[in-house]
C-alpha positions in Angstrom: -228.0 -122.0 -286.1 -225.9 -123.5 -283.1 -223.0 -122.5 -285.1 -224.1 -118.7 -284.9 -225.0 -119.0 -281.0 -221.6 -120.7 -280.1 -220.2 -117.8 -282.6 -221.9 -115.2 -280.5 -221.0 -116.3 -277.3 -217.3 -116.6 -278.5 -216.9 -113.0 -279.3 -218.8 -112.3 -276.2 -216.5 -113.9 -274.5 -213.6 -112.3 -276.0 -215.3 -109.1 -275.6 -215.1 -109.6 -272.0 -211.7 -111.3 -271.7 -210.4 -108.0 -273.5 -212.2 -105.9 -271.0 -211.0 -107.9 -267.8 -207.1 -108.2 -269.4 -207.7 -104.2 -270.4 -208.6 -103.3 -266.8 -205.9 -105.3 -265.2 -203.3 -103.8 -267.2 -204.3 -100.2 -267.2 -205.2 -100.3 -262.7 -201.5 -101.5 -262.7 -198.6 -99.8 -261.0 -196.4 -100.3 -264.5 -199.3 -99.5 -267.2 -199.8 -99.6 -271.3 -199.6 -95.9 -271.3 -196.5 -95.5 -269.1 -194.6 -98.3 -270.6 -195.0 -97.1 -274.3 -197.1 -94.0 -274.2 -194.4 -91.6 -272.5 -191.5 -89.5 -274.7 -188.4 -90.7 -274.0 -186.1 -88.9 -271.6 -182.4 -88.7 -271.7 -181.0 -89.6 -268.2 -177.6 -90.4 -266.4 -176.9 -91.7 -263.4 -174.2 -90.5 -261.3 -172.2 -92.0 -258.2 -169.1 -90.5 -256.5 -167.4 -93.6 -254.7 -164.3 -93.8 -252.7 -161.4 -96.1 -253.5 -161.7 -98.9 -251.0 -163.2 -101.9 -250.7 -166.5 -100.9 -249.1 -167.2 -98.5 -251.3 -167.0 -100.5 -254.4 -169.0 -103.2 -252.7 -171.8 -101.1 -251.9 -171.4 -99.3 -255.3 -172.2 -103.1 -257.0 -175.1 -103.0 -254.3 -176.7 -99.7 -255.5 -176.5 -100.6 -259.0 -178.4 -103.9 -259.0 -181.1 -101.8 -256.8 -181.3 -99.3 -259.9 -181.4 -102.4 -262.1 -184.0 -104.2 -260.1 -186.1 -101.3 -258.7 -186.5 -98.4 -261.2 -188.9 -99.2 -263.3 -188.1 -98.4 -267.0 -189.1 -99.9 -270.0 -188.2 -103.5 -271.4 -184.7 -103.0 -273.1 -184.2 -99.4 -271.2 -181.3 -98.7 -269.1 -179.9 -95.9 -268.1 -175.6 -95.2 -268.1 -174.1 -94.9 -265.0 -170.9 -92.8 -264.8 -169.0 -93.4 -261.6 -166.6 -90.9 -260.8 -163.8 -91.6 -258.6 -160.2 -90.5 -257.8 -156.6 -91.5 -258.3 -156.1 -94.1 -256.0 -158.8 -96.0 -258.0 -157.5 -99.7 -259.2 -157.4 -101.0 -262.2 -159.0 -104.3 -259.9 -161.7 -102.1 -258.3 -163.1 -101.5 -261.9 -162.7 -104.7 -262.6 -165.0 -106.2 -260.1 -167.9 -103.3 -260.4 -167.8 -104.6 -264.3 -167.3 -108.5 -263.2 -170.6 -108.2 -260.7 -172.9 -106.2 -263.0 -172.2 -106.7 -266.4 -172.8 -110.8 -266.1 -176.5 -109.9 -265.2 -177.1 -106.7 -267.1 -176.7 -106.9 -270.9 -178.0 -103.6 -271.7 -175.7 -101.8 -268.7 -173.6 -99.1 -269.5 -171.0 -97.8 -267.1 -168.2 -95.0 -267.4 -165.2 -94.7 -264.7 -164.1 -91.1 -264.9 -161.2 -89.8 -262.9 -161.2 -86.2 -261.0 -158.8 -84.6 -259.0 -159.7 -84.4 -255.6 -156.5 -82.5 -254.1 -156.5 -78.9 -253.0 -154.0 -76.4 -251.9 -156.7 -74.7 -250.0 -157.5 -74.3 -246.2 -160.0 -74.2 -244.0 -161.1 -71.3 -242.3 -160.5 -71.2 -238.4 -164.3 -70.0 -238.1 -165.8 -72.8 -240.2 -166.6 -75.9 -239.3 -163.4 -77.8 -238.6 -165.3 -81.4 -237.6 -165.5 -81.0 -241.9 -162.8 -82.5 -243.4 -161.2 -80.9 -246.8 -162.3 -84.5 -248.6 -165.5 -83.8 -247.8 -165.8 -80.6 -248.5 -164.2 -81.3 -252.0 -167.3 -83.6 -252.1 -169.7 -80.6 -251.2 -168.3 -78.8 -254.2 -168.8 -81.8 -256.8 -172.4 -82.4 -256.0 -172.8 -78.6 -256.4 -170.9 -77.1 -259.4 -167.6 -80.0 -260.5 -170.2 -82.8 -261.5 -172.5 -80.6 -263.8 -169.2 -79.1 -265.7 -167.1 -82.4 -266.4 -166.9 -82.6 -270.1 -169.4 -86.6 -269.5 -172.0 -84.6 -268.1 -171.7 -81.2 -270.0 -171.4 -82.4 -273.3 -173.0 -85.8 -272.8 -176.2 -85.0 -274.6 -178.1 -85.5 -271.2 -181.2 -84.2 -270.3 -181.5 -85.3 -266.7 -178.9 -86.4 -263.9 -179.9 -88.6 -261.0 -177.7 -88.7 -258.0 -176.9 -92.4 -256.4 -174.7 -92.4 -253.8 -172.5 -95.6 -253.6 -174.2 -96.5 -249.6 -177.8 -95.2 -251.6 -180.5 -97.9 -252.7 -183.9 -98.1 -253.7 -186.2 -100.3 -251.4 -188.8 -101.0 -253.9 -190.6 -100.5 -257.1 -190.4 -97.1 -258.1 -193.7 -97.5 -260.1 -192.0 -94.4 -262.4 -189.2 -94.0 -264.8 -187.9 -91.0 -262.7 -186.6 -89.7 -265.6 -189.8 -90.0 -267.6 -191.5 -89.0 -264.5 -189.5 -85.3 -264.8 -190.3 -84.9 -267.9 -193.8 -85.6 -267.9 -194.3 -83.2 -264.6 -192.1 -80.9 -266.4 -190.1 -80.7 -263.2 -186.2 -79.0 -263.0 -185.8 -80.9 -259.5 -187.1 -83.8 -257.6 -185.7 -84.9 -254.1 -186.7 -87.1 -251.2 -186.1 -85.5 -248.4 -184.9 -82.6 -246.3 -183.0 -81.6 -243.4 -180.9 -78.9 -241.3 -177.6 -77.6 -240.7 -175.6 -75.3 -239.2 -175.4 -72.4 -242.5 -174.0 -69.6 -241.2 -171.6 -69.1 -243.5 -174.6 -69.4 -246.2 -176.2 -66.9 -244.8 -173.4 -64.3 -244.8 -173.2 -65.1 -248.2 -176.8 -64.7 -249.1 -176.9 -61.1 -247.7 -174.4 -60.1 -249.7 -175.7 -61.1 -252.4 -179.6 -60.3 -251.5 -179.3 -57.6 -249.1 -181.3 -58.2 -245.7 -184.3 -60.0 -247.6 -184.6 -63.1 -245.5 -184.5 -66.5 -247.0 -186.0 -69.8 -245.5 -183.2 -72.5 -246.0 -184.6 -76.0 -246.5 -181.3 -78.0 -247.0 -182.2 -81.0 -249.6 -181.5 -84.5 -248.1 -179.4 -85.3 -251.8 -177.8 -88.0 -251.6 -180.7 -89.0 -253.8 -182.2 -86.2 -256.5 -182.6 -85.5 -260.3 -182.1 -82.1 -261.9 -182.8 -81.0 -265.4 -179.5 -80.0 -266.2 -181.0 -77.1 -268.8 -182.7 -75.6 -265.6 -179.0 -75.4 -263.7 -177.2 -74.1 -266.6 -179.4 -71.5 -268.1 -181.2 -70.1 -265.0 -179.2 -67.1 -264.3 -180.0 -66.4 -260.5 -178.9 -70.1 -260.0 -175.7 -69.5 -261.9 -175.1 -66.2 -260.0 -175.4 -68.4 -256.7 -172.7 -71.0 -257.9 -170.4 -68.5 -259.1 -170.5 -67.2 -255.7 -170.2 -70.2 -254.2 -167.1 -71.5 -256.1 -165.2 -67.8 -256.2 -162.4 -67.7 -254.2 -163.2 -71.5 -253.1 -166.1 -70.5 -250.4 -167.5 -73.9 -250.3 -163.9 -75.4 -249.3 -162.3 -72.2 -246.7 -166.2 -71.7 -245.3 -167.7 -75.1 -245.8 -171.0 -75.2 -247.3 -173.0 -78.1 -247.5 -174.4 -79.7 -250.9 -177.4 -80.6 -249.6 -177.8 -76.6 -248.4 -176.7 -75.1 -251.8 -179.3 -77.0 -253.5 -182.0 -76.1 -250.9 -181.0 -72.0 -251.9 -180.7 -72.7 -255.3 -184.7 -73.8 -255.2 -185.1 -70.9 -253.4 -183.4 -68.1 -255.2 -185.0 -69.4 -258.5 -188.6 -68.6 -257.3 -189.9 -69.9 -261.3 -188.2 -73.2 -260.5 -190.6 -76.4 -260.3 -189.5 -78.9 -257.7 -191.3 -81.7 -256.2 -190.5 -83.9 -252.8 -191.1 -87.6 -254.7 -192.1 -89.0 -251.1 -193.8 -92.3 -253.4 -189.8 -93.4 -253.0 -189.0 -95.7 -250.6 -185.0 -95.1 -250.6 -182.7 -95.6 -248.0 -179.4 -94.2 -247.6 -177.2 -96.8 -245.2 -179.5 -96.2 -242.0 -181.4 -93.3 -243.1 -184.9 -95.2 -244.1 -187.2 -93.8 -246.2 -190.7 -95.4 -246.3 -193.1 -94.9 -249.7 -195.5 -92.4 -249.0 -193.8 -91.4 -245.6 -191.6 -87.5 -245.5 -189.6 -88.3 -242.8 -187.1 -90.5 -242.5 -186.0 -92.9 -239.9 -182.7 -93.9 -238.4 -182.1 -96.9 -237.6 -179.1 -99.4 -237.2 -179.6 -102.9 -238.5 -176.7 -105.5 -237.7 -175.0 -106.6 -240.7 -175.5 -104.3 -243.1 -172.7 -103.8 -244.1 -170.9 -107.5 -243.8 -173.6 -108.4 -246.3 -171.9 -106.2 -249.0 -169.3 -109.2 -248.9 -172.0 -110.7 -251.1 -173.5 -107.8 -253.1 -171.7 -109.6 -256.4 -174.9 -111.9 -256.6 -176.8 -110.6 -253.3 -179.1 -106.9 -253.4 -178.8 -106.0 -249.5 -181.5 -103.5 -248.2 -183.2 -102.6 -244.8 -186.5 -102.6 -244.7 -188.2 -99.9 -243.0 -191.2 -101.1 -242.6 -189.7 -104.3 -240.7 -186.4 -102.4 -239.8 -184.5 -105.3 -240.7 -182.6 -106.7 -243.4 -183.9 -108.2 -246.6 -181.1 -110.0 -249.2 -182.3 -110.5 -253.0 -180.6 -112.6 -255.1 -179.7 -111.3 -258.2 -179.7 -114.1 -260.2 -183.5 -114.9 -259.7 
């Protein structure tokens, strides 16, 4: 008889255990459901660095916030395909691979080379503060990325955009990619913000007449697109033809940021979201979770502590404005 009441009180308590340890895990951030529960999403992750020292520092920064901060399944990683141009060392690569790889078993990373000259010239009306490098950067975050062979015919579902000076300042709490796919969205973002577009808008009248369209330029140094969404819609594809005939993003200038703001708004059946649960920051810009607006704000230091991003994550926090270093071997 005592055996039978301890026996009852033992599956009693397990009863209850499994209820507590059930709750805890399911109230979570990370939970049963989204960890195993979710389809699987096919993502890249793409970075456009310059060939100098800083910018393969703070490359080897952004990557172990990925790593650290974007919250993916046990034994899930996403590639990373890092496009740069000629001047591009055979050292540079080197260390990216020497300061990532030694923590990361499961990373993947690509180095793929693009031309970044141009016989073209700017047009004496546009804006001349603009250099031709960057607008050659405009034009790769708007039509050049999404048609190089590793993206086109990488079997890819989903880019994310990371700029090299781009971090995440916390758990996402999502796979981002998972996330997309689950909210059946074609575009998530951060942010916004504004610009001189002019030149835009020339273009948008003669190609929509005198119907007048809101421009909410895209803050995107940070977004993921469905890549099925930007090849097959058609009014999209109809916008960057225009945009890349006769090289109007390079003699006009027109921003990245602003092409994917009208391509959200020509394509009225597109589903976007603002994923404002981010906190992101982008050098100075700050991004807080939960927060649209972002903050500027210089923090000393910032970028001497990319000396150390080989075993040292460097972000600002916004909430405290001020730096916080994570070492990346604990």
């Amino acid at each position: 008889m005592t055996i039978n009441v301890l026996s009852n009180k033992g599956i009693i308590g397990l009863i209850t255990l499994s209820v507590f340890i059930y709750y805890i895990i399911y109230t979570t951030d990370y939970s049963l459901a989204q960890m195993y529960n979710y389809p699987d999403a096919r993502g890249v992750i793409v970075t456009l660095i310059r060939s100098n020292n800083r910018s393969i520092l703070l490359t080897i920064n952004m990557i172990h916030s990925v790593m650290r901060f974007h919250s993916v399944r046990p034994n899930t990683s996403y590639p990373f395909l890092i496009f740069h141009d000629r001047n591009f060392t055979s050292q540079m690569k080197q260390h990216i691979l020497s300061c990532t790889t030694k923590y990361y078993n499961q990373i993947n990373i690509s180095f793929l080379l693009i031309n970044f000259t141009t016989s073209v010239r700017p047009a004496k009306t546009s804006q001349l503060d603009k250099s031709m490098s960057y607008r050659l950067m405009c034009r790769f975050w708007t039509y050049d990325v999404f048609y190089h062979p590793a993206v086109r015919d990488g079997g890819y579902e989903y880019l994310m955009r990371m700029d090299d000076d781009s971090y995440f300042a916390d758990k996402t709490k999502e796979d981002l990619f998972v996330y997309m796919k689950r909210k059946n969205l074609d575009y998530g973002y951060r942010a916004l913000y504004s610009e001189p577009i002019e030149p835009l808008k020339r273009l948008l009248r003669q190609l929509f007449g005198k119907k007048p369209i809101i421009i909410n330029c895209i803050y995107n140094n940070f977004f993921l697109i469905r890549l099925k969404w930007y090849y097959e819609s058609e009014l999209v594809q109809n916008l960057i033809n225009a945009l890349v005939e006769g090289d109007y993003i390079l003699r006009e200038y027109i921003g990245d940021g602003c092409a994917h703001g009208i391509m959200l708004k020509v394509d009225e059946q597109v589903k976007s979201k603002r994923l404002t649960f981010l906190a992101y920051g982008h050098n100075y810009h700050l991004m807080r979770s939960r927060e649209n607006s972002w903050r500027f704000k210089v923090v000393e230091h910032f970028y001497e502590e990319m000396e150390n991003s080989c075993h040292q994550l460097t972000i600002i926090d916004r909430s405290q404005e001020r730096l916080k270093r994570m070492n990346i071997s604990t």
